[in-house]
C-alpha positions as CSV (number, residue, x, y, z in Angstrom):
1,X,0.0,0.0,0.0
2,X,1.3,3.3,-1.1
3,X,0.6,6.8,0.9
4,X,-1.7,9.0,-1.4
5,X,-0.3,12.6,-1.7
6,X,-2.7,13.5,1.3
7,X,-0.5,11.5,3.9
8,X,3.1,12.6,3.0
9,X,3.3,15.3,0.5
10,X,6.5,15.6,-1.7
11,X,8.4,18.3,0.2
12,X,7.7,16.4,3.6
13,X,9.2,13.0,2.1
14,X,12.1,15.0,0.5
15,X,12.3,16.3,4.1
16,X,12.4,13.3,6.0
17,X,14.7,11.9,3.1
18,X,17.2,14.2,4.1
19,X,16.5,13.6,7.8
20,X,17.5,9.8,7.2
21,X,20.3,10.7,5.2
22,X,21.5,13.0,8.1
23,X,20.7,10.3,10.9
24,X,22.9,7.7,8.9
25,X,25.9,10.4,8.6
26,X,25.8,10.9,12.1
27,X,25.2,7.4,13.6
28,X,27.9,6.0,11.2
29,X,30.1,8.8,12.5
30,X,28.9,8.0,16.1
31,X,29.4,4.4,16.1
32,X,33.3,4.7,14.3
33,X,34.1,7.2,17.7
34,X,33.1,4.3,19.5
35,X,34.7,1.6,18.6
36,X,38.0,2.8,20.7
37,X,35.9,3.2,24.0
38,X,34.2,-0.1,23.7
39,X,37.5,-2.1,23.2
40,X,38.1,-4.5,26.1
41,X,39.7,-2.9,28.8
42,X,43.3,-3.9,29.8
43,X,43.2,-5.4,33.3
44,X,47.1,-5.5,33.5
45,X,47.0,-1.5,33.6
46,X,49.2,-0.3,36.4
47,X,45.8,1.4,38.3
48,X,43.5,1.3,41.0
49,X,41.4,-1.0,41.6
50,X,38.3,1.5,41.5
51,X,40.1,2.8,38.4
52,X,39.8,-0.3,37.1
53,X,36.4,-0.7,38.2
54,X,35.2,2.7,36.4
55,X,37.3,1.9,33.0
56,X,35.5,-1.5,33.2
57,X,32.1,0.1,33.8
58,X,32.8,3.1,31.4
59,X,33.1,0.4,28.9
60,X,30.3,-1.1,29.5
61,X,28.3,1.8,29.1
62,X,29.7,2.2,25.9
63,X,29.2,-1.1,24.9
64,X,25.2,-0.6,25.8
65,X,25.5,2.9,23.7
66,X,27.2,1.1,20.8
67,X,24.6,-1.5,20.4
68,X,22.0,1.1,20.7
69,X,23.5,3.3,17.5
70,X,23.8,-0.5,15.6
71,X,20.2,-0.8,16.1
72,X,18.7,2.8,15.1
73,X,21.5,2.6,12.1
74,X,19.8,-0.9,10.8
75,X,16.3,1.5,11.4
76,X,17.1,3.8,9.5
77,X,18.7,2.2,6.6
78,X,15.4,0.1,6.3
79,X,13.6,3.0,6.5
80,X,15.6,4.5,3.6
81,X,15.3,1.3,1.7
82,X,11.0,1.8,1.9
83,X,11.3,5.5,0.9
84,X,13.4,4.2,-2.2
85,X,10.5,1.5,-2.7
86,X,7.3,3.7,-2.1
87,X,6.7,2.1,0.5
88,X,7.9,4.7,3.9
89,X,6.0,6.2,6.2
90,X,3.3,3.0,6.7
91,X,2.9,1.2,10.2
92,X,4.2,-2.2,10.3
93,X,1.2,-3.1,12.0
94,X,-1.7,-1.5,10.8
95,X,-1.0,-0.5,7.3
96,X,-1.9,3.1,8.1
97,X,0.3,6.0,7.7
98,X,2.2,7.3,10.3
99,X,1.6,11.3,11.0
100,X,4.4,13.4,9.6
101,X,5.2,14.9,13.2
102,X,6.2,11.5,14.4
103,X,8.3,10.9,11.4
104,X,10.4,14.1,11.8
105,X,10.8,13.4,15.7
106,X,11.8,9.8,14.3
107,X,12.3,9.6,10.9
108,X,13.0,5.5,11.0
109,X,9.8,5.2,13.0
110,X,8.1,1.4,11.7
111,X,4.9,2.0,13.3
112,X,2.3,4.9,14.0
113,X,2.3,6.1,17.5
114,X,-1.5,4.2,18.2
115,X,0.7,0.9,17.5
116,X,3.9,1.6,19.0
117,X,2.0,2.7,22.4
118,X,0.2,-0.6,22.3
119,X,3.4,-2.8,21.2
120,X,5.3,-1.3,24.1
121,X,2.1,-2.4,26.7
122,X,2.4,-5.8,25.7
């Protein structure tokens, strides 16, 4: 099912186009930083033990963030592959469009907020 003009109008999807494209830039960019600070930490370090500690939780934190930017980068490059195919800005779950305000908060959004606030009380 394709959105009619009414749902998403050209300069909104030519918006949100270039709000995935940004998104990608910035994750890839985010998740190359990372890969340092997520590297295992070296336990023969001449430090503290609560030095230790911190560097083990600080990389564990990172870890957590890492995995985070993997996921919303897969998102979004899904969601660029449906804008390419006609098919962006449809719920996963009920076919229907997804309001334009939610796409611009997030643009790789896969469901419309009536869906997603159901999904997430299940």
């Amino acid at each position: 099912m394709l959105l009619s003009m009414d749902d998403l109008s050209a300069k909104q999807l030519e918006e949100l186009s270039q709000d995935l494209r940004t998104l990608k830039v910035e994750l890839e960019q985010a998740l190359a930083a990372s890969d340092q600070s997520a590297k295992p930490v070296d336990l023969e370090q001449p430090i503290g033990r609560l030095s230790r500690m911190d560097a083990i939780q600080n990389q564990q934190i990172a870890k957590a963030s890492r995995r985070n930017h993997e996921l919303r980068l897969r998102l979004v490059l899904a969601a660029i592959n449906n804008l390419e195919g006609g098919d962006y800005g449809l719920c996963t779950r009920c076919d229907g469009p997804i309001d334009f305000r939610r796409l611009k908060a997030r643009p790789e959004a896969r469901m419309c907020i009536d869906c997603a606030r159901e999904s997430e009380r299940s």
